[in-house]
C-alpha positions in Angstrom: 0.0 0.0 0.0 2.8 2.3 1.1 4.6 1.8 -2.2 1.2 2.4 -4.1 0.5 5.8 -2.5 4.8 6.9 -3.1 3.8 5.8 -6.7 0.7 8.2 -6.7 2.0 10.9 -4.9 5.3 11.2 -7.6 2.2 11.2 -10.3 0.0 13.8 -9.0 3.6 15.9 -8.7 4.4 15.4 -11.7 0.9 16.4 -12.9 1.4 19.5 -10.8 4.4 20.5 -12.5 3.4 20.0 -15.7 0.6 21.8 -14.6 2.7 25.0 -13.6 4.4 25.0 -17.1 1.1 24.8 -19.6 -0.5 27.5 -19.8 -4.3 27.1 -21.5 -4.2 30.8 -22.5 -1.3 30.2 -24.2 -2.3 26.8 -26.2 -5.4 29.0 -26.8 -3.8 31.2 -28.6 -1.2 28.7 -30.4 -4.3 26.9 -31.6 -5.5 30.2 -34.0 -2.2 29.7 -36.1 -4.2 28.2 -39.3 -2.2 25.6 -41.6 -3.6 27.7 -44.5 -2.6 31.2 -43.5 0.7 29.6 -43.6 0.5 28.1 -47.3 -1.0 31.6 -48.2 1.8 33.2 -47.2 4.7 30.7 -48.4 3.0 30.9 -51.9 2.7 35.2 -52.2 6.2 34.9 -51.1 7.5 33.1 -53.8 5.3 34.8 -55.9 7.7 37.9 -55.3 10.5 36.4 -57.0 14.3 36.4 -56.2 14.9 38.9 -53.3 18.3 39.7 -54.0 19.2 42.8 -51.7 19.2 45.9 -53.4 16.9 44.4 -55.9 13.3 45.8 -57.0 12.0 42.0 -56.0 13.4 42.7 -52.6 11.8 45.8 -51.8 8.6 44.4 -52.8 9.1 41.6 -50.5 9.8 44.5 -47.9 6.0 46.4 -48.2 4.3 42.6 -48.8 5.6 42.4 -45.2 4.9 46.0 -43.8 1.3 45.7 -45.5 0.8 42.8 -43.9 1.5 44.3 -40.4 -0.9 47.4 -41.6 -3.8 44.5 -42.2 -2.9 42.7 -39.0 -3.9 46.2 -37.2 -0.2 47.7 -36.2 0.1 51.4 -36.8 2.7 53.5 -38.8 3.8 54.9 -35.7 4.7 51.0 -34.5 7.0 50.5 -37.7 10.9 51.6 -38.3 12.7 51.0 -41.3 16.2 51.3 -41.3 18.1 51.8 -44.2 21.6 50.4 -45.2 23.7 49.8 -48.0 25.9 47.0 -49.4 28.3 48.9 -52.2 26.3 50.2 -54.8 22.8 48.7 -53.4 20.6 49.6 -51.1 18.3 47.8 -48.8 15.8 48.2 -45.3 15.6 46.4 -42.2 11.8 46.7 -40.6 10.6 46.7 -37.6 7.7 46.8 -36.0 7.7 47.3 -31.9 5.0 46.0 -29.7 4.8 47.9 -26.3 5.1 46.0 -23.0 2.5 46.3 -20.0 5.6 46.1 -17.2 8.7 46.3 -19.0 8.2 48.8 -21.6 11.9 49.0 -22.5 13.2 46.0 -22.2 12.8 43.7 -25.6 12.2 40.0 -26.9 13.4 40.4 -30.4 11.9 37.4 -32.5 13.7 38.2 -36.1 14.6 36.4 -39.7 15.8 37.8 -42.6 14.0 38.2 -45.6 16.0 38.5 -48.7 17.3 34.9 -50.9 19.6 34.9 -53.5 19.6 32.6 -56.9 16.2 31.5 -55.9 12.7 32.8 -54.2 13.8 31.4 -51.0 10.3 30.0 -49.5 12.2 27.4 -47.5 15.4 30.0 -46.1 13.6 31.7 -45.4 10.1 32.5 -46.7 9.5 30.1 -44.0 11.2 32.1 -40.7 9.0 34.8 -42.4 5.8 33.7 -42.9 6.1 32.2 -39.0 6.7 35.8 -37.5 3.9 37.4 -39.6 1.5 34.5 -38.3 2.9 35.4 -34.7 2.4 39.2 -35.0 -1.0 38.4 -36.1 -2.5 36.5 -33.6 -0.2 38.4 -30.8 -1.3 41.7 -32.4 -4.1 42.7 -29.0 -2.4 40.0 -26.1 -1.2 42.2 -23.6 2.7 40.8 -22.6 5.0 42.2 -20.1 8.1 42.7 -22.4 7.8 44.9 -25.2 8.4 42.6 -28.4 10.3 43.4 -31.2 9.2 41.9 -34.5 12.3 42.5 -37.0 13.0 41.0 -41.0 16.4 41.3 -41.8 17.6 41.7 -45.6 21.0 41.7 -46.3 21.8 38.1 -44.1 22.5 36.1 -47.4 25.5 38.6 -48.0 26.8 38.0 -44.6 24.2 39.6 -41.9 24.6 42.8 -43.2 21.5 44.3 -42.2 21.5 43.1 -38.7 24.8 44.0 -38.1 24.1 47.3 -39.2 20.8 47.3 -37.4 22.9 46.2 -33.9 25.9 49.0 -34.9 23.3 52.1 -35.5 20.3 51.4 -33.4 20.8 49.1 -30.8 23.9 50.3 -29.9 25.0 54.6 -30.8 28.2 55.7 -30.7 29.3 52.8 -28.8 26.6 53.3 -26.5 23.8 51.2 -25.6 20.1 52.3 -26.5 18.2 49.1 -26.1 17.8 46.7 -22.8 17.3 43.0 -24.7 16.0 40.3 -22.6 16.8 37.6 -25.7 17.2 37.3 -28.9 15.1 34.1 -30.8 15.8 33.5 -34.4 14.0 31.8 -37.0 16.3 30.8 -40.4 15.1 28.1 -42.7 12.8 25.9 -41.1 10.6 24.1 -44.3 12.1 20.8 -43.9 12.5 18.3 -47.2 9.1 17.4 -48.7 8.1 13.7 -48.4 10.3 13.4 -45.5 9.3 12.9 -41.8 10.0 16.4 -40.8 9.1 15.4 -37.1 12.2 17.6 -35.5 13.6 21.0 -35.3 17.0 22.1 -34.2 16.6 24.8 -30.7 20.0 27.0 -31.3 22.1 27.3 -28.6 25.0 29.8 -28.3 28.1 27.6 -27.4 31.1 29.9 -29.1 31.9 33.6 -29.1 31.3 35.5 -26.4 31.6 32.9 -23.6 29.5 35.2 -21.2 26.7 34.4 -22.9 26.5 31.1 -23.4 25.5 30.2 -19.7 22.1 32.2 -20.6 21.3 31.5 -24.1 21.8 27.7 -23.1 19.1 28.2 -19.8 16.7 30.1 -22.5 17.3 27.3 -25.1 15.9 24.5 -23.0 13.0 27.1 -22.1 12.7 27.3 -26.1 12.8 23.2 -25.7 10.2 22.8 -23.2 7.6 25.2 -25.1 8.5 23.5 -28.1 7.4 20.0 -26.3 4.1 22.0 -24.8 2.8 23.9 -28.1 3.6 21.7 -30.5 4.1 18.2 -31.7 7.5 18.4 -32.6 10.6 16.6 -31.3 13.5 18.8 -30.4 17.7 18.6 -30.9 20.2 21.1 -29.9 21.9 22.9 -32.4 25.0 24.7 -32.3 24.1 28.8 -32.8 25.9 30.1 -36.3 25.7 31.6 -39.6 22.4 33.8 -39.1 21.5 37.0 -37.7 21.3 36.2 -33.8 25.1 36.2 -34.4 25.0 39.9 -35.0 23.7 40.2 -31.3 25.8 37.4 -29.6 28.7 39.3 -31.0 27.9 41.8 -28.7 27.3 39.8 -25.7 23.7 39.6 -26.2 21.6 36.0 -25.3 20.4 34.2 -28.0 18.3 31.3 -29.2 16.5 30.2 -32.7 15.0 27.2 -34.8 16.3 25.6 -37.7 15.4 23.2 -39.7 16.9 19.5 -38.3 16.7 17.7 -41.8 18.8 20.6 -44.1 17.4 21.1 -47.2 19.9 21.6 -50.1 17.7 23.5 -52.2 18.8 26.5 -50.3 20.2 29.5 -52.4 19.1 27.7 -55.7 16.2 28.1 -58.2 14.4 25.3 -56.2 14.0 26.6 -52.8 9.8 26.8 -53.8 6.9 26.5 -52.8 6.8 22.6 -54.2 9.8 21.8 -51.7 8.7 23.3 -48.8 6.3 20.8 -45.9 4.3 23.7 -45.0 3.1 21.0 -42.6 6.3 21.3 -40.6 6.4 25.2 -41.0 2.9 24.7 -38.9 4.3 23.0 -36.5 7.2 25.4 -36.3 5.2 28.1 -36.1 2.9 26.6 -33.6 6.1 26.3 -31.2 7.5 29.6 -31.9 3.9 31.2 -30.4 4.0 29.3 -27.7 7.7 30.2 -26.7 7.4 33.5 -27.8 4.4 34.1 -25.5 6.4 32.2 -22.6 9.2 34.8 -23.4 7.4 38.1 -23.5 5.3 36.6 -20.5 1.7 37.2 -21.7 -1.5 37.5 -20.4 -2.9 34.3 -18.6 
């Protein structure tokens, strides 16, 4: 008897934890992200062609994303673009700032870039794209304590120039600080491989450069994990953090964490990154754990 009462008591603890970590609000809301907003998106971004930076195609990828914010119900005044150039070309940054209830100046940044080379990109990374959008959207009117920065990058295919300049100008001036960032969570490339079991996705965690900050983005990582396990049906794998934009932030000591893609696609930066090769499926699922974490992150309402 004694043993069968230990046995129940360890269950109804562990029911209690779990208890303490979902959060029905929070499902609630995961659970509006709609499998066909998704495709909708994937396939009007293709539909704007190779986003090269500095190219017309990419600056009509840019207002396809700010008119998309406008419909969603954010305001001019919630929007800064910020301009940079690469040689000859020019190119924007946006982003779009959602004001927190208790920490107005402190920031989640949830960011991917926007621009693809050689190819329309729908896979890197139409898909990190179409997955913030779908987060705005549904987080447009949830209250959160953090302020949340929603940011698309151009410029990371011709080595994370955009966020680099967006983290030289505007996050930092003159050397100086301007912006208190809680974390940085990235999303680069996560379409999977059609007609494979894309049942995975990498959670990035920061294990070179700065050293201070690895401590912190590996404790947020298995936060990014554990959402990922609540919100969606996805397995997870750790991933080492490189070669995309959280970079530009890590190399200033900031904490970050992201999702990728756990079976790589080698369609990237070719004619065949599309629509046809992308399991918006797993970009669903994706996206269903990115609301979920991003909610845990910014601490939303209940």
């Amino acid at each position: 008897m004694k043993k069968i009462t230990t046995i129940l008591l360890f269950s109804l603890s562990v029911l209690s934890a779990n208890a303490q970590t979902f959060i029905k609000a929070y499902q609630d809301r995961v659970n509006k992200l709609r499998k066909e907003d998704i495709e909708s998106n994937l396939k009007e971004f293709e539909k704007l062609g190779i986003k090269t930076t500095g190219s017309e195609e990419n600056d009509n990828a840019l207002n396809w994303i700010k008119d998309k914010y406008l419909s969603f119900g954010y305001s001019e005044d919630q929007m800064e673009e910020d301009p940079f150039s690469i040689g000859k070309f020019k190119s924007k940054n946006l982003i779009i700032t959602k004001k927190g209830t208790v920490f107005p100046n402190k920031y989640i940044i949830i960011c991917g870039h926007f621009d693809s080379i050689n190819g329309p990109g729908v896979n890197d990374n139409g898909s990190g794209t179409s997955i913030i959008l779908e987060t705005a959207r549904i987080l447009k009117d949830v209250p959160a304590e953090y302020s949340i920065k929603f940011i698309h990058f151009s410029g990371e295919e011709q080595g994370l120039v955009g966020s680099r300049h967006y983290v030289k100008n505007i996050v930092y001036k003159d050397d100086i600080k301007q912006l208190d960032i809680k974390l940085v969570f990235n999303l680069d490339q996560v379409g999977g491989i059609k007609g494979e079991n894309n049942d995975t996705v990498f959670c990035d965690e920061d294990r070179g450069g700065i050293s201070a900050n690895n401590e912190a983005s590996r404790a947020v990582t298995q936060e990014l994990i554990k959402c990922t396990t609540l919100y969606s049906p996805l397995k997870t794998d750790i991933d080492p953090a490189e070669d995309t934009d959280y970079i530009s932030f890590e190399e200033k000591g900031e904490v970050i964490t992201g999702f990728f893609e756990y079976l790589r696609s080698d369609l990237s930066h070719t004619k065949d990154d599309t629509f046809a090769n992308t399991d918006v499926m797993y970009v669903f699922n994706v996206g269903k754990a990115a609301i979920g974490a991003l909610q845990h992150f910014a601490v939303a309402n209940r």
